[in-house]
C-alpha positions as CSV (number, residue, x, y, z in Angstrom):
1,X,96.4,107.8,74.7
2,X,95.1,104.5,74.2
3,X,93.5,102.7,76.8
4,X,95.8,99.3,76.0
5,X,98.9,101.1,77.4
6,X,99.0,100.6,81.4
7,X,98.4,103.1,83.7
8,X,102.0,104.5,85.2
9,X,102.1,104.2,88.8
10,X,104.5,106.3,90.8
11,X,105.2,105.3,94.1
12,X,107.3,107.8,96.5
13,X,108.9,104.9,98.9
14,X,110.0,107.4,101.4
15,X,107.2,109.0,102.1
16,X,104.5,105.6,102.2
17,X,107.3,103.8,104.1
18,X,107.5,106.8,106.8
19,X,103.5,107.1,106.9
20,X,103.4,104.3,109.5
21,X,105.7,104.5,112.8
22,X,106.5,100.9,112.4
23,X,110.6,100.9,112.8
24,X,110.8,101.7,109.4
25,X,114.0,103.7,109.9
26,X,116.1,101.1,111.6
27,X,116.1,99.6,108.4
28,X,115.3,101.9,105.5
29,X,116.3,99.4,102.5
30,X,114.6,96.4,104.2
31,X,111.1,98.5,104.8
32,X,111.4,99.6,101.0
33,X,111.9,95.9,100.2
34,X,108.4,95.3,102.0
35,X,107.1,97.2,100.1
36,X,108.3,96.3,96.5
37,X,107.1,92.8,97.8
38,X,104.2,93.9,98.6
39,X,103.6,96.0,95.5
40,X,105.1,93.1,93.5
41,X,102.5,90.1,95.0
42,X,99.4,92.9,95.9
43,X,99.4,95.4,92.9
44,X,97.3,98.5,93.3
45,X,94.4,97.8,94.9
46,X,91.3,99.8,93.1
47,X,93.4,100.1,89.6
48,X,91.5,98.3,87.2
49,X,93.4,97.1,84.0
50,X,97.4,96.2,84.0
51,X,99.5,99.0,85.8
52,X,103.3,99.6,85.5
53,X,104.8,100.3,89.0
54,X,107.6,102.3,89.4
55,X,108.9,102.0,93.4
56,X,111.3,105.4,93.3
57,X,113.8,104.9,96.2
58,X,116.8,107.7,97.6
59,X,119.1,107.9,100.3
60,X,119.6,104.9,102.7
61,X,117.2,102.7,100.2
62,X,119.3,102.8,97.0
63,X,120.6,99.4,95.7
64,X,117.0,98.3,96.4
65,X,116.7,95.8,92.9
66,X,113.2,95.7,90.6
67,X,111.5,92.5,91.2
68,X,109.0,91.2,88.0
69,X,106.0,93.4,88.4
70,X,107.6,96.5,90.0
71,X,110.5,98.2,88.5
72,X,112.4,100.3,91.1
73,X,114.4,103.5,90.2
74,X,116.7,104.8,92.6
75,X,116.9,108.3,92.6
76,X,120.4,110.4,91.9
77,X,119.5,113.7,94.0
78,X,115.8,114.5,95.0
79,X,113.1,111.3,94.9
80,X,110.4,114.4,94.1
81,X,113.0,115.5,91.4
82,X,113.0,112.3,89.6
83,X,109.1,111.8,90.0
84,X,108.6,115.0,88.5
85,X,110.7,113.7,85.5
86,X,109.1,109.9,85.3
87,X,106.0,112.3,84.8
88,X,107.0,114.8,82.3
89,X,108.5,111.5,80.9
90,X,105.4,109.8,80.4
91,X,103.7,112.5,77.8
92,X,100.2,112.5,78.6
93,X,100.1,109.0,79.5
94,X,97.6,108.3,82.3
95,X,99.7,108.3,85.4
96,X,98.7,108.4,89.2
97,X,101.5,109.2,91.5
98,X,101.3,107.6,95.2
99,X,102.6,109.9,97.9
100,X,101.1,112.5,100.8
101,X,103.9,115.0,99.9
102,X,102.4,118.2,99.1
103,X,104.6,120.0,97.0
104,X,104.9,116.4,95.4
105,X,101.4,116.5,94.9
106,X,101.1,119.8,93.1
107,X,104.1,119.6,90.6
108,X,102.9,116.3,89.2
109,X,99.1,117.4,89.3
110,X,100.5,120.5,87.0
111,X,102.1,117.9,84.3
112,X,98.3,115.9,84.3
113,X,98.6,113.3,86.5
114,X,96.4,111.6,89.1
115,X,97.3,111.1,93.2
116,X,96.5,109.3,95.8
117,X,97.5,108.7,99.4
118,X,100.1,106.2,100.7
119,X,96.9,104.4,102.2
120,X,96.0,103.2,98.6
121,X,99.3,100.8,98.9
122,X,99.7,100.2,102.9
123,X,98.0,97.2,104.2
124,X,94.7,97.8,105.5
């Protein structure tokens, strides 16, 4: 891989939407629109070079739309499912997914990539 082609970021919206008990599920679509705003005007804080965000949303948050700077996928079935796939997707390509799910974390370390903890994109 070159180091010209940005870094994937995968970003499980469920599960760094639901790592702070802020209300988040009286409005499940709003709080995942926060966050692609957020993502969107922030970035990844401590990712050095350009980054291509990928906000994967499911259930109640589908129909969330991609905004310039974060592309949002909603998933069909199971949001670890389709992160799984954006990985194995990605061939090699350096890729850090953003969740604090633990079978998450395992399947996509398998397949090479990088995590980190929904603290790396919540506001500090």
């Amino acid at each position: 891989m070159t180091e010209d082609v940005p870094l994937l970021v995968v970003v499980d919206a469920a599960n760094v939407v639901g790592s702070v008990p802020d209300g988040w599920w009286r409005d499940r679509r709003g709080a995942a629109e926060r966050l692609r705003d957020r993502l969107a005007a922030d970035g990844v804080p401590g990712q050095a070079g350009p980054v291509e965000i990928v906000l994967v949303v499911e259930g109640a948050a589908r129909g969330v739309e991609s905004v310039p700077g974060v592309r949002v996928e909603a998933a069909r079935g199971s949001g670890d499912d389709h992160m799984v796939g954006l990985v194995a997707a990605a061939g090699g390509r350096r890729t850090l997914v953003v969740t604090a799910d633990r079978g998450l974390r395992r399947r996509v370390e398998e397949l090479g990539a990088r995590v980190a903890g929904p603290r790396t994109v919540r506001p500090r």
